[in-house]
N, C-alpha and C positions, 0 to 999 in steps of 0.2 A: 504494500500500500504506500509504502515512504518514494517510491520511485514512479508512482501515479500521481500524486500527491505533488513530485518536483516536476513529472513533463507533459500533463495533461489539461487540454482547454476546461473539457469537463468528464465527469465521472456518471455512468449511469449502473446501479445495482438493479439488476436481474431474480428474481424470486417465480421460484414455479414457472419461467418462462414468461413471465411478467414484467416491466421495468418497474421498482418500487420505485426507485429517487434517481432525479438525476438534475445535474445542475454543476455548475466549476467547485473545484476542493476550495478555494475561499469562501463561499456561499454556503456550502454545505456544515462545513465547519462554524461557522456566525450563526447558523440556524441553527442547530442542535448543541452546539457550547455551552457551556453555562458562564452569565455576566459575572463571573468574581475575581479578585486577585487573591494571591496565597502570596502570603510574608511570613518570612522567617527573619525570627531574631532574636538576640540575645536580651536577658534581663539579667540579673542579681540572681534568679533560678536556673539557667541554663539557658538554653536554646528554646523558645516557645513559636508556635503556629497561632495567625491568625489570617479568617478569610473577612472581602469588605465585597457589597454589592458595585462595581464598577459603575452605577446608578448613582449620579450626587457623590463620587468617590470625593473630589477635592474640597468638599464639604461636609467628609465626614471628618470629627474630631479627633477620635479612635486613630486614625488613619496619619492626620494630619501631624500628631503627636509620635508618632512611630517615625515619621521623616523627620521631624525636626531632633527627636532622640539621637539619630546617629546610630542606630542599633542594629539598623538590617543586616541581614547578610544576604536572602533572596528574596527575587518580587518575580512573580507570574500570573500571568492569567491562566484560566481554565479553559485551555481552549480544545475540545471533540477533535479525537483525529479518524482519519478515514476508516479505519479498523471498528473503530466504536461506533461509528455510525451504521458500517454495514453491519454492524453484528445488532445495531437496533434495529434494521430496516428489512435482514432477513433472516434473524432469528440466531443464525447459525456462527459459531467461530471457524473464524481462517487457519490452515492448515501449515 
């Protein structure tokens, strides 16, 4: 999936001889992702997790207070990759 993913316009999943989805790996992924970031960072207790709805992120305070801490060590979004969606859209895991 990681090399459809880097040379394909778009992507259609096949189910029973069906197309279930089809549409570009950018789209696909935005559509079924989930809006959050994951930060990691350190406190006084070790290494902690926290996730923020990428909705209203630069106005969340939680969030705000974590950048201006200096504490991070990662930031990511949650972003669906190709794999996770066809295994939503046909059921079945990739071999």
């Amino acid at each position: 999936m990681h090399v459809a993913d880097e040379l394909c316009d778009r992507i259609a999943f096949i189910t029973n001889g069906q197309i279930g989805l089809i549409d570009t790996p950018r789209q696909l992924k935005l559509a079924r992702g989930q809006r959050l970031v994951r930060v990691e960072y350190r406190d006084q207790r070790g290494l902690q997790m926290a996730q923020f709805s990428l909705d209203g992120l630069g106005a969340d305070l939680a969030f705000r207070e974590l950048l201006d801490g200096g504490t991070i060590e990662t930031l990511h979004t949650e972003e669906a990759t190709l794999e996770d969606i066809f295994i939503q859209v046909t059921g079945k895991q990739l071999r």
